[in-house]
The first five atom37 places (N, CA, C, CB, O) and aatype in JSON, in Angstrom:
{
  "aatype": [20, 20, 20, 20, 20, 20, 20, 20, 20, 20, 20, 20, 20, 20, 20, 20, 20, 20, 20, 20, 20, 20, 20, 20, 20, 20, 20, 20, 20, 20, 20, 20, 20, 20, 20, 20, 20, 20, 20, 20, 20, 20, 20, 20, 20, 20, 20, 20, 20, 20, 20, 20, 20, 20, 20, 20, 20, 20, 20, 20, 20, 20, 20, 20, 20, 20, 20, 20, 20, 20, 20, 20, 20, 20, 20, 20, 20, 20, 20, 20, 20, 20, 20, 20, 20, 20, 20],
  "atom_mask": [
    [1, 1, 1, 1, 1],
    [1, 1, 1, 1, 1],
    [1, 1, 1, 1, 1],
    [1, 1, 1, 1, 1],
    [1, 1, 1, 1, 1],
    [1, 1, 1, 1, 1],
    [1, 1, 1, 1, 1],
    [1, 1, 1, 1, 1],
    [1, 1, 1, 1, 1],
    [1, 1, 1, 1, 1],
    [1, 1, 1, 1, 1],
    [1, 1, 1, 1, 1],
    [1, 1, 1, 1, 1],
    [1, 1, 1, 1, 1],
    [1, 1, 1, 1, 1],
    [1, 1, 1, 1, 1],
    [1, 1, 1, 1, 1],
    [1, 1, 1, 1, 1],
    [1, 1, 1, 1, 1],
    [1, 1, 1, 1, 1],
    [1, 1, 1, 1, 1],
    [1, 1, 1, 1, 1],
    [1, 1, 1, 1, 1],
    [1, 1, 1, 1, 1],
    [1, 1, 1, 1, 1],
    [1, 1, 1, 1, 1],
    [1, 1, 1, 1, 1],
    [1, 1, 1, 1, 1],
    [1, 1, 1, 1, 1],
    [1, 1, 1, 1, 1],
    [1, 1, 1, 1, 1],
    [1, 1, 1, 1, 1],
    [1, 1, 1, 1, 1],
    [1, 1, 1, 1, 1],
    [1, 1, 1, 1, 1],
    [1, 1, 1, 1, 1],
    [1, 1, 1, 1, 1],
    [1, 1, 1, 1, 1],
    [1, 1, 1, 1, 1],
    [1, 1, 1, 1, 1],
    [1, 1, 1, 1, 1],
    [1, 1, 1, 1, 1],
    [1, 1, 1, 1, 1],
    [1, 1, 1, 1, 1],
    [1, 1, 1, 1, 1],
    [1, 1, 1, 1, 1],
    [1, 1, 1, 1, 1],
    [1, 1, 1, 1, 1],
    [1, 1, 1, 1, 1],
    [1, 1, 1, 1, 1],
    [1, 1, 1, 1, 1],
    [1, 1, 1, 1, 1],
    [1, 1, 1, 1, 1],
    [1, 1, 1, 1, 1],
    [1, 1, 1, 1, 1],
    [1, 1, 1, 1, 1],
    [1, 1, 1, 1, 1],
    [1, 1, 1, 1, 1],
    [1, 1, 1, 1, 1],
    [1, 1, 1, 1, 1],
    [1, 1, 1, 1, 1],
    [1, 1, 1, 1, 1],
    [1, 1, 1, 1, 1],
    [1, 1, 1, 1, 1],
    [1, 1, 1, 1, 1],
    [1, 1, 1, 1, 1],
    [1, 1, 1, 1, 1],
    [1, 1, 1, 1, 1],
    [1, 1, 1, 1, 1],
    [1, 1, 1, 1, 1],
    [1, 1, 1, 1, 1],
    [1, 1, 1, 1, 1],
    [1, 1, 1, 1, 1],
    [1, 1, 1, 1, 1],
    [1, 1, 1, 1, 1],
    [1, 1, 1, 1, 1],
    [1, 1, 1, 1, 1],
    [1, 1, 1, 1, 1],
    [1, 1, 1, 1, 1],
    [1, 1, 1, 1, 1],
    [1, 1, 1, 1, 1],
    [1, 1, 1, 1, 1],
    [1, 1, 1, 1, 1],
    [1, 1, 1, 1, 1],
    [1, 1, 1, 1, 1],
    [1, 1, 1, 1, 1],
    [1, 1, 1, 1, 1]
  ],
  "atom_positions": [
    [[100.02, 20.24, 90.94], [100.01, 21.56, 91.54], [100.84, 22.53, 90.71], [100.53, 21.51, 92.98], [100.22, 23.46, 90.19]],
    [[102.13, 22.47, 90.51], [103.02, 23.06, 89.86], [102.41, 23.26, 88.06], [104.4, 22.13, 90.16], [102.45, 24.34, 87.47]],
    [[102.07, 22.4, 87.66], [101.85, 22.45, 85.92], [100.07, 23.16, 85.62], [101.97, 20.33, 85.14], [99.67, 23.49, 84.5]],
    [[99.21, 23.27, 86.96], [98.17, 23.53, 86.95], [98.51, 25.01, 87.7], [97.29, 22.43, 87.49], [98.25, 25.97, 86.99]],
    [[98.87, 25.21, 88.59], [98.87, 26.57, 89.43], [97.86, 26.77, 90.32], [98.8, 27.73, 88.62], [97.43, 27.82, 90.8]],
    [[97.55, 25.69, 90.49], [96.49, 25.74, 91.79], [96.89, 24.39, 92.61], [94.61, 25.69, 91.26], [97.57, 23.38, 92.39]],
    [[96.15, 24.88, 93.6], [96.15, 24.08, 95.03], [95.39, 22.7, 95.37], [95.59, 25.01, 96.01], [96.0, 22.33, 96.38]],
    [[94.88, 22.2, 95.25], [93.62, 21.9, 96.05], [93.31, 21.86, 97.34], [93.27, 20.96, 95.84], [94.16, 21.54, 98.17]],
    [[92.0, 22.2, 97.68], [91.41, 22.72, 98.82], [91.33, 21.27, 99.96], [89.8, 23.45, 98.32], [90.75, 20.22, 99.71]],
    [[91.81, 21.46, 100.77], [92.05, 20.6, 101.71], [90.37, 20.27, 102.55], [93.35, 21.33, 102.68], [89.48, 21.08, 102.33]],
    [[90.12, 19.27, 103.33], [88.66, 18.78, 103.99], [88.73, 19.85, 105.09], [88.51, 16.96, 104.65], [87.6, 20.22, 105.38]],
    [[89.63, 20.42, 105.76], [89.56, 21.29, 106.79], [89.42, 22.98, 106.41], [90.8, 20.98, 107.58], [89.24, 23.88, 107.23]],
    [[89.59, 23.16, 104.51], [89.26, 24.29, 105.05], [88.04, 25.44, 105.24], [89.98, 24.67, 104.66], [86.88, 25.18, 104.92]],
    [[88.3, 26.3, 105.61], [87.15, 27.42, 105.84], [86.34, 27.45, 105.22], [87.35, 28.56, 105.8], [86.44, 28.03, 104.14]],
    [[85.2, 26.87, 105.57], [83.57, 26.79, 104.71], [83.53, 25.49, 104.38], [83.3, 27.75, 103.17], [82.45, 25.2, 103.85]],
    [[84.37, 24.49, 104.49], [84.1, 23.03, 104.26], [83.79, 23.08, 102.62], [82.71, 22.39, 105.28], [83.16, 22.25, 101.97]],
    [[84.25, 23.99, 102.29], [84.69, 23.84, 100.74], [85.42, 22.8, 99.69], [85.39, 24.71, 100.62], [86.01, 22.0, 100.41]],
    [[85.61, 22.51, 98.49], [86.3, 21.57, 97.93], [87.09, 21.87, 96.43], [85.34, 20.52, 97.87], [87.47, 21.08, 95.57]],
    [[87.15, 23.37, 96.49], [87.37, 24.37, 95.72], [89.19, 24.29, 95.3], [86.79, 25.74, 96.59], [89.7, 23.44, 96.03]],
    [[89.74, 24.63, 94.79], [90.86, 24.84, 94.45], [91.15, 26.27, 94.66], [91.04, 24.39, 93.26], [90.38, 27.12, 95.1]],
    [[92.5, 26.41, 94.25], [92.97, 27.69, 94.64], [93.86, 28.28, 93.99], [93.39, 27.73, 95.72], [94.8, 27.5, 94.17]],
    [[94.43, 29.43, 93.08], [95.03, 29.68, 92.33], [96.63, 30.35, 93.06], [94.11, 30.4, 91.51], [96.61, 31.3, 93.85]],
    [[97.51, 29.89, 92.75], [98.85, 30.19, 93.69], [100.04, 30.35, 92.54], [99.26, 28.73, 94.93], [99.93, 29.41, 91.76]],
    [[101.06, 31.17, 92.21], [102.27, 30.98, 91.58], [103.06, 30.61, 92.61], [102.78, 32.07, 90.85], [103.03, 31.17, 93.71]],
    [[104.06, 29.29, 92.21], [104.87, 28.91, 92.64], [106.35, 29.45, 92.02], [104.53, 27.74, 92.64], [106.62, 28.79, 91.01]],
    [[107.22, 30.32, 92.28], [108.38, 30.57, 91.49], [109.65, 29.44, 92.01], [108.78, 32.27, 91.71], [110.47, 28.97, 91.22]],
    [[109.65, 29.3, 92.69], [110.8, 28.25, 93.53], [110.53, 27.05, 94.25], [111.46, 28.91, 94.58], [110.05, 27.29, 95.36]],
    [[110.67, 25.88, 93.98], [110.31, 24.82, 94.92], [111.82, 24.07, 95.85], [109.44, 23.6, 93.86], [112.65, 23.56, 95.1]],
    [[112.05, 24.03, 96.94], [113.13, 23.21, 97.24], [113.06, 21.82, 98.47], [114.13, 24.28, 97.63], [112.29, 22.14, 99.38]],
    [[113.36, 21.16, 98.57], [112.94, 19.91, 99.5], [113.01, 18.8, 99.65], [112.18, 19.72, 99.63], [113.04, 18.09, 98.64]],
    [[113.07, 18.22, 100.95], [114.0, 16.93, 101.33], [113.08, 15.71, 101.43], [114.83, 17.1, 102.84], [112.9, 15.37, 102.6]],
    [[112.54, 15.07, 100.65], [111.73, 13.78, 100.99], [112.62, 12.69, 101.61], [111.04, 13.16, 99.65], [113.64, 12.32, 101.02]],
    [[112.31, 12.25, 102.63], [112.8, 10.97, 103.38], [111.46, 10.15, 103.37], [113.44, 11.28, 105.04], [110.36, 10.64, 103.63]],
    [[111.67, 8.89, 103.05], [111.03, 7.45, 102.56], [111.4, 6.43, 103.68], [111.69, 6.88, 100.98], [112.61, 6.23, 103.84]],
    [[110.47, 5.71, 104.53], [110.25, 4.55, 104.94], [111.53, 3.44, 104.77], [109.05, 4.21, 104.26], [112.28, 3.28, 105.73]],
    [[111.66, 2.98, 104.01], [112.86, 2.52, 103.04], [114.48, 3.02, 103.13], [112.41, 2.96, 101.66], [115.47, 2.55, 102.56]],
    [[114.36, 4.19, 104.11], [115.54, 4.81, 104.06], [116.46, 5.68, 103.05], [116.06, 4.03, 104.31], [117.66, 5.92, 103.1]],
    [[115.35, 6.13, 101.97], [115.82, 6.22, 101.01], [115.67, 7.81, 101.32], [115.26, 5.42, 99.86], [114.77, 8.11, 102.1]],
    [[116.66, 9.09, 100.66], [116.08, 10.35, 100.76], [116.4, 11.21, 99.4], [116.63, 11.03, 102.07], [117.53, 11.06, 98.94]],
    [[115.71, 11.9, 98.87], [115.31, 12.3, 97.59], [115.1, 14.09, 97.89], [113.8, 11.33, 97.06], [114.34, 14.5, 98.77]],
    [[115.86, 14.93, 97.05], [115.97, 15.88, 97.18], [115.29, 16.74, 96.06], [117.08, 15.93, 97.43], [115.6, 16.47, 94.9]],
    [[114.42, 17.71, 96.27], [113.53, 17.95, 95.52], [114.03, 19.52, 95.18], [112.12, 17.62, 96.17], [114.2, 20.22, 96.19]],
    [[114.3, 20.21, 93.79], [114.63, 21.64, 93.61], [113.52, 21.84, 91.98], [116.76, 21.9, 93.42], [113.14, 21.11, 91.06]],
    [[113.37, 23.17, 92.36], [112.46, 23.58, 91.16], [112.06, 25.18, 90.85], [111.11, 22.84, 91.39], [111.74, 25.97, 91.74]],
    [[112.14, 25.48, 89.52], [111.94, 26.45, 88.98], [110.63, 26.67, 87.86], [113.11, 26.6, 88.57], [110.6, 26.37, 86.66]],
    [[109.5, 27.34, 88.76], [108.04, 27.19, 88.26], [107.92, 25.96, 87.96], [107.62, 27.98, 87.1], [108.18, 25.12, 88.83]],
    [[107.42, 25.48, 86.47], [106.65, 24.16, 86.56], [107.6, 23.17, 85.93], [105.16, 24.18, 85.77], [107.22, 22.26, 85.2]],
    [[109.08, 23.45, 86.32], [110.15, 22.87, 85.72], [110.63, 21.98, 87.19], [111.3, 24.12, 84.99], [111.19, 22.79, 87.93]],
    [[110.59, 20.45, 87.9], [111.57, 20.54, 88.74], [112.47, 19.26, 88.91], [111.0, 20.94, 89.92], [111.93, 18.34, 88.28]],
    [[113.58, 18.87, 89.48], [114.16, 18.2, 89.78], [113.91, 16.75, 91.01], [114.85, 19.06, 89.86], [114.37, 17.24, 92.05]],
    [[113.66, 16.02, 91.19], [114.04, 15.07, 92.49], [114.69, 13.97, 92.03], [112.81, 14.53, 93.36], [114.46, 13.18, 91.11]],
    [[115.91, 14.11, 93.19], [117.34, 13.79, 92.65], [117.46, 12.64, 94.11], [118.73, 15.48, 92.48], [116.63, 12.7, 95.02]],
    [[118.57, 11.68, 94.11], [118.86, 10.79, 95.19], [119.83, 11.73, 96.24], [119.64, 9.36, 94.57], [120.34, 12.69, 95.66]],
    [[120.02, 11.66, 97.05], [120.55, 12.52, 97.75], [121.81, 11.68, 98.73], [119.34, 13.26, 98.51], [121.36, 10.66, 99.25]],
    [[122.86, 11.87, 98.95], [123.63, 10.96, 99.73], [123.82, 11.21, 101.25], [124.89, 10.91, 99.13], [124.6, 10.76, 102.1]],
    [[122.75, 12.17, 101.27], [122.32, 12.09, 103.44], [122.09, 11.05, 103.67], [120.89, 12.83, 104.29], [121.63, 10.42, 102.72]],
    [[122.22, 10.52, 104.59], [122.03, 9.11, 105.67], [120.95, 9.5, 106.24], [123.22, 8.72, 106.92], [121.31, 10.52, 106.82]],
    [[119.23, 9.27, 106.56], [118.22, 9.69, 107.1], [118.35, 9.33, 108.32], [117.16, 9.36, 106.57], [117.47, 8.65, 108.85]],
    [[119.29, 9.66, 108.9], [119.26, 9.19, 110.68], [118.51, 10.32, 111.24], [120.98, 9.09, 111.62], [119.24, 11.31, 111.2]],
    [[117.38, 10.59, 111.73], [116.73, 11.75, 112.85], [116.25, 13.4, 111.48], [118.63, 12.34, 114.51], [115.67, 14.42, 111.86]],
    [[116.77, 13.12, 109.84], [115.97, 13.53, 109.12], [114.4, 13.7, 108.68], [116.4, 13.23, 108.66], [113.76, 12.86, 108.05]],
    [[114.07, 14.55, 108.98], [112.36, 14.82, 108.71], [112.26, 15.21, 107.14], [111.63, 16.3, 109.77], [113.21, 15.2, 106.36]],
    [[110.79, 15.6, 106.8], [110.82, 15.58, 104.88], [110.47, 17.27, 105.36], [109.15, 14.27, 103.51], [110.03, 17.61, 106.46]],
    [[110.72, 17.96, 104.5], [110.84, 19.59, 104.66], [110.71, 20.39, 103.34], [112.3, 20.02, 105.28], [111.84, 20.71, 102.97]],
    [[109.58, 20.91, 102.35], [108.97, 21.21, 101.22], [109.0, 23.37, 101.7], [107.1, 20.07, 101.09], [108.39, 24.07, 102.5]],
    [[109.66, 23.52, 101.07], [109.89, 25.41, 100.56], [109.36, 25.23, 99.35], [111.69, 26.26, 100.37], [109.66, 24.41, 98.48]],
    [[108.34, 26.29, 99.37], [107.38, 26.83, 98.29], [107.73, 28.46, 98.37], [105.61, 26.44, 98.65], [107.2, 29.09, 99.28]],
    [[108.5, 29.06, 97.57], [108.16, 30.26, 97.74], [107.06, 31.19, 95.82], [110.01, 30.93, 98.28], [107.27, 31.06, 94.61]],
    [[106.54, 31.58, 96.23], [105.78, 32.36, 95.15], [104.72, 33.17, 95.89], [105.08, 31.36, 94.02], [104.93, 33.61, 97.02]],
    [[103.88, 33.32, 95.4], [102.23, 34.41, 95.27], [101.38, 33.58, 95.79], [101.48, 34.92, 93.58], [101.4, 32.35, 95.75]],
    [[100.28, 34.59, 96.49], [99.31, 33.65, 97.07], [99.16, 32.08, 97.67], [98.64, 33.69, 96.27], [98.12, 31.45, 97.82]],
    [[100.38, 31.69, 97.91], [100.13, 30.81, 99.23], [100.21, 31.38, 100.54], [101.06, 29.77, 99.32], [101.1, 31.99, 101.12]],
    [[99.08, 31.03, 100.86], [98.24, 31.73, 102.47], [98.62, 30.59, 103.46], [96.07, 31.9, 102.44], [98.25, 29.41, 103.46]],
    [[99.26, 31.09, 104.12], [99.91, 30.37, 105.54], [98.73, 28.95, 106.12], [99.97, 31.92, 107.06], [97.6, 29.2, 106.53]],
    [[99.3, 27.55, 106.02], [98.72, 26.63, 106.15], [98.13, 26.33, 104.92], [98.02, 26.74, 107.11], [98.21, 25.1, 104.89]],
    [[97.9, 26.49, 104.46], [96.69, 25.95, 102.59], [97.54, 24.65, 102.14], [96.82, 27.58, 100.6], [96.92, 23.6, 101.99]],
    [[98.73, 24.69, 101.95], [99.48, 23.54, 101.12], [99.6, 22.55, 102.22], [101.05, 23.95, 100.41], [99.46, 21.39, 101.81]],
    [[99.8, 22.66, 103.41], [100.04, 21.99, 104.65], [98.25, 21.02, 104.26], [100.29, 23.38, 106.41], [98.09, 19.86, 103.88]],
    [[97.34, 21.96, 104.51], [96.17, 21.38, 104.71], [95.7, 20.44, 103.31], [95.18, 22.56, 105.11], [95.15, 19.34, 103.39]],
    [[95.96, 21.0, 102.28], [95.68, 19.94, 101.1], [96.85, 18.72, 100.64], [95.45, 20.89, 99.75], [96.61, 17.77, 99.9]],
    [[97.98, 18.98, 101.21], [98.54, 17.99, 101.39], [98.15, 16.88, 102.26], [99.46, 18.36, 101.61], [98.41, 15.79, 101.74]],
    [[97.71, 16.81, 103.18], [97.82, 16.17, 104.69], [96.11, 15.59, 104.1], [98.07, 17.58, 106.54], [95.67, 14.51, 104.48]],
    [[95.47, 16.33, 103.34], [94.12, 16.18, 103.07], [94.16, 14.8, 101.65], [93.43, 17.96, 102.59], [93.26, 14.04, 101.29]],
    [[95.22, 14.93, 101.29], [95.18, 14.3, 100.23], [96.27, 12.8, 100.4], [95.56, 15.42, 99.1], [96.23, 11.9, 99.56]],
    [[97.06, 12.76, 101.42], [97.58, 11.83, 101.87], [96.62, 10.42, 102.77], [98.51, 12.59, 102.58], [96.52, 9.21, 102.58]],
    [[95.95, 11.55, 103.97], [95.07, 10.71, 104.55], [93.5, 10.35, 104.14], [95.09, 11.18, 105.68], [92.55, 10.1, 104.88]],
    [[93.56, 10.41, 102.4], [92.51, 10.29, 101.79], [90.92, 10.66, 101.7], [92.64, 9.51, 101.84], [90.24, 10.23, 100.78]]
  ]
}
């Protein structure tokens, strides 16, 4: 996503499309928590980014992804994520 600048188009969206999507990302920041207990902290500048070990304890931690840039339209990354997880 980041080194390409596009999205991909998630199975739910509008028009049942399979299209990609063109988005600048300027900032990425975010908390992956792992099964395993493990939690991994994610920071980034355009197509440059970091995920680092983090020394939170994942007790009642959720995973939490900030995208800020251009043209991401409310839900799109939600939906091609979730689209691309549950295969």
């Amino acid at each position: 996503m980041l080194w390409e600048n596009q999205i991909p188009a998630g199975k739910d969206d509008v028009g049942g499309t399979n299209t990609s999507r063109q988005v600048e990302v300027h900032r990425t920041k975010g908390r992956l928590v792992f099964d395993d207990g493990q939690v991994k902290m994610v920071q980034g500048v355009r197509e440059i980014f970091d995920i680092i070990d983090s020394n939170e304890a994942n007790e009642g931690l959720s995973c939490k992804i900030v995208l800020i840039g251009r043209h991401l339209e409310n839900g799109m990354v939600e939906r091609s994520l979730l689209s691309a997880l549950n295969g």
